[in-house]
C-alpha positions in Angstrom: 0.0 0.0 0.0 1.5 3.8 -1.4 1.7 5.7 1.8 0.9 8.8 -0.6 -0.5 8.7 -4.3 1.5 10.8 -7.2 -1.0 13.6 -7.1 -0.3 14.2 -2.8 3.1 13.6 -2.9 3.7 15.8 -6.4 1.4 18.9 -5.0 2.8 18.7 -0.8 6.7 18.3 -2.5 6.1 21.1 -5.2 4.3 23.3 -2.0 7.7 22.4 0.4 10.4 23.0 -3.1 8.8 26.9 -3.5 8.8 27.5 0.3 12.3 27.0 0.4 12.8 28.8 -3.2 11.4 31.7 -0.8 13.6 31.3 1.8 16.8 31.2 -1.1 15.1 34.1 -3.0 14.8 36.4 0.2 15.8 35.5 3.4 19.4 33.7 2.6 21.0 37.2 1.8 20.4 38.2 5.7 22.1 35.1 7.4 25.0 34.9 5.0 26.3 31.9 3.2 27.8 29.9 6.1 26.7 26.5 5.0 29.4 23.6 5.5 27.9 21.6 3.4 27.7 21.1 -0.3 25.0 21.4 -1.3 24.1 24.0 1.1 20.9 22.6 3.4 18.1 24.7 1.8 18.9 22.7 -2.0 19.8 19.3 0.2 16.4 19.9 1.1 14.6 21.1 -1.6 16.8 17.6 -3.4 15.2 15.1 -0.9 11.4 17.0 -1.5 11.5 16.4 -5.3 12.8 13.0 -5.3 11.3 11.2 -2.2 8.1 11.4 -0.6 7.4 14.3 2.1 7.9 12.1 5.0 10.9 10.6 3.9 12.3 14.0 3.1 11.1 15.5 6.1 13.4 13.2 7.7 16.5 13.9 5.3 15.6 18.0 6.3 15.9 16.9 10.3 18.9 15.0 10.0 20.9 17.6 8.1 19.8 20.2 10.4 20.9 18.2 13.4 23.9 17.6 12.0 24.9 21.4 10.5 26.7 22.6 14.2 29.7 23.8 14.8 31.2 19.7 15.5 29.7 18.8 12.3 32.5 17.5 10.1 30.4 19.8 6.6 31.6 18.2 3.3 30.0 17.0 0.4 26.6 15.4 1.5 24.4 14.3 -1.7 20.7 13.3 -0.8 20.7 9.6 -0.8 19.1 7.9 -3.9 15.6 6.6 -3.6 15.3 3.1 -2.6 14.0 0.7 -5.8 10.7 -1.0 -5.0 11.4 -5.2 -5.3 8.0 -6.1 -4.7 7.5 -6.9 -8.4 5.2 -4.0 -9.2 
């Protein structure tokens, strides 16, 4: 059973991508390009949303965050690939 069906998961992942093409648009220019990461958390983020399903990128968003602090070791960090379905659908 699909947890959410194309139409969900394309709207609520296109409605989370242009929040955080806000939030690069307008509001990165005030707290400076400090990211340790590449690429920087807000497009590691707006990566997951377009190729996983909210929840699971939702998840990939609170992991990064928890891990951009000042111990953090930054590098490059790709979102991870989606997993292939095997049950023979």
């Amino acid at each position: 059973m699909m947890l959410f069906k194309k139409p969900f998961k394309k709207l609520t992942s296109f409605l989370l991508s242009s929040l955080f093409n806000v939030y690069q648009v307008f509001l990165r220019n005030h707290f400076g390009y400090a990211c340790k990461y590449e690429p920087t958390c807000s497009h590691y983020t707006k990566q997951s949303f377009q190729s996983h399903n909210p929840i699971i990128a939702m998840t990939f968003m609170i992991w990064r965050l928890l891990r951009c602090q000042p111990f953090g070791r930054g590098g490059y960090d790709p979102v991870p690939l989606p997993r292939k379905q095997t049950h023979g659908r």
